[in-house]
C-alpha positions as CSV (number, residue, x, y, z in Angstrom):
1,X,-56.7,-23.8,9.2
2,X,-60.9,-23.8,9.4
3,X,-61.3,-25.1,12.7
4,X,-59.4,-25.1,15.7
5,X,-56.8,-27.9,15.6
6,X,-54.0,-29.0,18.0
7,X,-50.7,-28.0,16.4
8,X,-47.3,-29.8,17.9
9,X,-44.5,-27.2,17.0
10,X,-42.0,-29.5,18.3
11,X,-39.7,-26.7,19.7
12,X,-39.8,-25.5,16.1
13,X,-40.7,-21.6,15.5
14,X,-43.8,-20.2,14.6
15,X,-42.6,-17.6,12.0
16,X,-44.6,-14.4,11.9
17,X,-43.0,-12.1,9.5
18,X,-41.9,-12.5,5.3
19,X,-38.6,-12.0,6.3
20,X,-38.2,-15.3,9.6
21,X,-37.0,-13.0,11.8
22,X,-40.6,-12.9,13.8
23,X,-41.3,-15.5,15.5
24,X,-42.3,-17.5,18.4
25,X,-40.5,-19.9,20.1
26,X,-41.2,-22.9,23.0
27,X,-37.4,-24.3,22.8
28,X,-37.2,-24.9,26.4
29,X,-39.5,-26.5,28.8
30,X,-42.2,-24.8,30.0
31,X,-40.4,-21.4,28.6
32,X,-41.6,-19.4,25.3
33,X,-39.6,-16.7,23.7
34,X,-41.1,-14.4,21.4
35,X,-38.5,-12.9,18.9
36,X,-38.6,-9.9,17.1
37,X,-35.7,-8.3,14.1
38,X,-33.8,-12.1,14.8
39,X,-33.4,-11.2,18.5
40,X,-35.2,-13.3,21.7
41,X,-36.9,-9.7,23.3
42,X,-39.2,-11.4,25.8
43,X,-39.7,-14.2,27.8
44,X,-42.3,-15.7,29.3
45,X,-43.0,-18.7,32.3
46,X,-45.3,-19.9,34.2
47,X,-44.0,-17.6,36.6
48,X,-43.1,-14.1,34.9
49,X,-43.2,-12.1,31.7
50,X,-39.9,-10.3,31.1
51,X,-37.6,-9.1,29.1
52,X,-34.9,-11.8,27.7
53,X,-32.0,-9.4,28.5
54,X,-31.9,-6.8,31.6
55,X,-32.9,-3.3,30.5
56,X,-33.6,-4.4,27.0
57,X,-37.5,-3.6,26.7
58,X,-39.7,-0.9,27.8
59,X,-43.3,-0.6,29.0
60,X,-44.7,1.1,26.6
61,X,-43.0,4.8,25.4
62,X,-43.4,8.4,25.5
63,X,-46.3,8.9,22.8
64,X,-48.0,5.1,23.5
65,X,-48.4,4.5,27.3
66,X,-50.2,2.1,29.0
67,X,-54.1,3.2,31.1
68,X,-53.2,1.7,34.1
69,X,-51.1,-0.6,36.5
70,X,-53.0,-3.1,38.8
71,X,-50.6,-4.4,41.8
72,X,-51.9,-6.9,44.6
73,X,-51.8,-6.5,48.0
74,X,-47.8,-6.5,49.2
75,X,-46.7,-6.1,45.4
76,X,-42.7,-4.9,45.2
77,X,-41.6,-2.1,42.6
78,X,-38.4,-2.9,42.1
79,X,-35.3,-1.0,40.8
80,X,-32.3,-2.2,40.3
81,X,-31.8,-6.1,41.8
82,X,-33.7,-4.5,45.1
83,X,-31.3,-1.0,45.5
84,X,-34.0,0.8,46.1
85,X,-38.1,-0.7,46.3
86,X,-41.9,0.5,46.6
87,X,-43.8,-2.0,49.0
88,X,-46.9,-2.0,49.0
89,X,-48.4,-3.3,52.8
90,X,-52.2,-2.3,54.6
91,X,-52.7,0.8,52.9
92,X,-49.0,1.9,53.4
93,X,-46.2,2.4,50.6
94,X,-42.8,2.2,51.9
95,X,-39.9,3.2,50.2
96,X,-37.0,1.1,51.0
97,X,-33.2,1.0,50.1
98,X,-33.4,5.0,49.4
99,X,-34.5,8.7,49.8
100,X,-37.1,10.5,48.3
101,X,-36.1,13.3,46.0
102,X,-38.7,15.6,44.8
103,X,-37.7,18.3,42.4
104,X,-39.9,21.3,42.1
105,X,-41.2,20.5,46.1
106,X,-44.7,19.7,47.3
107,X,-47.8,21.2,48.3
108,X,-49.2,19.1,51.2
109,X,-52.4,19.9,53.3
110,X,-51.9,17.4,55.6
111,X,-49.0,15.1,56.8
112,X,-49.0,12.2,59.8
113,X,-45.3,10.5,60.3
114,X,-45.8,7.6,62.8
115,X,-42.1,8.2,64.2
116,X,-40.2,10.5,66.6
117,X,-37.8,12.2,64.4
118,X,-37.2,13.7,60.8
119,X,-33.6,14.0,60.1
120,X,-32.5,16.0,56.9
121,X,-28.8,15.3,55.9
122,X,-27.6,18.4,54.8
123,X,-29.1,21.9,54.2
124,X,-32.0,23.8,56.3
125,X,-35.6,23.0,56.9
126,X,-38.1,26.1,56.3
127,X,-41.7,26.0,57.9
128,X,-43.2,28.7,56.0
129,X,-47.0,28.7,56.2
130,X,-49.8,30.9,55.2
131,X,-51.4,29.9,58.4
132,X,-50.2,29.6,62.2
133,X,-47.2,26.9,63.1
134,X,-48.7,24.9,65.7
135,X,-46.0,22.9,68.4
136,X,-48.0,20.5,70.1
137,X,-46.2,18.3,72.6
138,X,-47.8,16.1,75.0
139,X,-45.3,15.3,77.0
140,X,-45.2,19.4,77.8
141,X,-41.5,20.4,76.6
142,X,-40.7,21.7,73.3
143,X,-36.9,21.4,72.8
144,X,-34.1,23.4,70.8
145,X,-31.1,21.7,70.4
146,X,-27.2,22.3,68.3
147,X,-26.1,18.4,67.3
148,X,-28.1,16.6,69.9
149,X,-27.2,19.6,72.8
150,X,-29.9,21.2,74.0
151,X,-29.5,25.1,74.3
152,X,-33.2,26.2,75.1
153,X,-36.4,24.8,76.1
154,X,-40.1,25.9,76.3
155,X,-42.0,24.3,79.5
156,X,-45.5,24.1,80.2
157,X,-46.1,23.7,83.9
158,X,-49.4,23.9,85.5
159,X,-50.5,26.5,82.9
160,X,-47.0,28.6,83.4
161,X,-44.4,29.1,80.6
162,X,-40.9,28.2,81.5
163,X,-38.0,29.1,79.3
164,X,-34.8,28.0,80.1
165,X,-31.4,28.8,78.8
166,X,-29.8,25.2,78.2
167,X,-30.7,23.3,81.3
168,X,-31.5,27.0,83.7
169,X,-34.3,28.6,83.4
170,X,-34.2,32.0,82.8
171,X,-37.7,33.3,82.6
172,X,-41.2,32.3,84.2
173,X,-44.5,33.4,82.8
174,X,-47.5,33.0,85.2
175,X,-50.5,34.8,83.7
176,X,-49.2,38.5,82.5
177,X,-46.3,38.1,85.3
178,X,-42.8,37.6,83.7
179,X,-39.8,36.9,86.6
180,X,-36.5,36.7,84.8
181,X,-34.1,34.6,87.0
């Protein structure tokens, strides 16, 4: 062709390759399907760009990968029909539908959870800081509890350090005083 020209395919293929088995196809409304080795491998609508089977394409591979990945404003990564998602909401990711597994650990200067409560399922939590561990409670009681019972407590009140043996207290610090109940 020497200048740009309308061409009607008809729901015929446009073959790409010496052998036909390249091509691109419009068969069904509003639908094309781009065929590669005699095999429909992608889809695309006026909607989405996809793979024609589940699982049957990859974004890019391990020696060609693609710069970068632009999402909008409450984009969903999705695995597997929704089992587990990334959402994307006013600067906040959310994982939903799973747990976070990081192999190797992290290294984190700073955390914030907006919550009341970290539950682990199984195994020990370690705080092991080069610094100081800091227990900062606002409502004045630090709590150490077995399964939900509570078997000790640290009190602040009016400037004095109670500690208590499960509910009784067994020692009172005013100053450099101790009395032991």
């Amino acid at each position: 062709l020497t200048k740009a020209t309308l061409i009607d395919l008809n729901s015929n293929e446009l073959i790409l390759d010496l052998d036909a088995d390249t091509s691109i196809t419009a068969d069904t409304d509003d639908t094309i399907h781009f065929k590669i080795a005699g095999s429909d491998e992608i889809t695309m609508t006026a909607t989405a760009f996809a793979p024609s089977t589940s699982d049957g394409q990859a974004l890019g591979t391990s020696s060609l990968m693609f710069a970068d990945l632009f999402l909008a404003s409450g984009s969903v990564v999705n695995f597997n029909n929704g089992d587990v998602t990334l959402t994307h909401s006013s600067n906040t990711l959310t994982l939903g539908g799973g747990a976070l597994d990081v192999d190797g650990g992290i290294t984190i200067d700073n955390i914030t959870i907006d919550g009341t409560e970290i539950d682990l399922s199984s195994g020990d939590l370690t705080i092991d800081v080069a610094g100081d561990i800091v227990l900062d409670a606002d409502g004045g009681d630090v709590f150490v509890k077995d399964a939900g019972t509570t078997y000790g407590s640290l009190t602040n009140t009016s400037g004095n350090l109670i500690i208590k043996s499960g509910t009784t207290t067994a020692a009172t610090f005013s100053g450099a005083n101790v009395t032991f109940a």
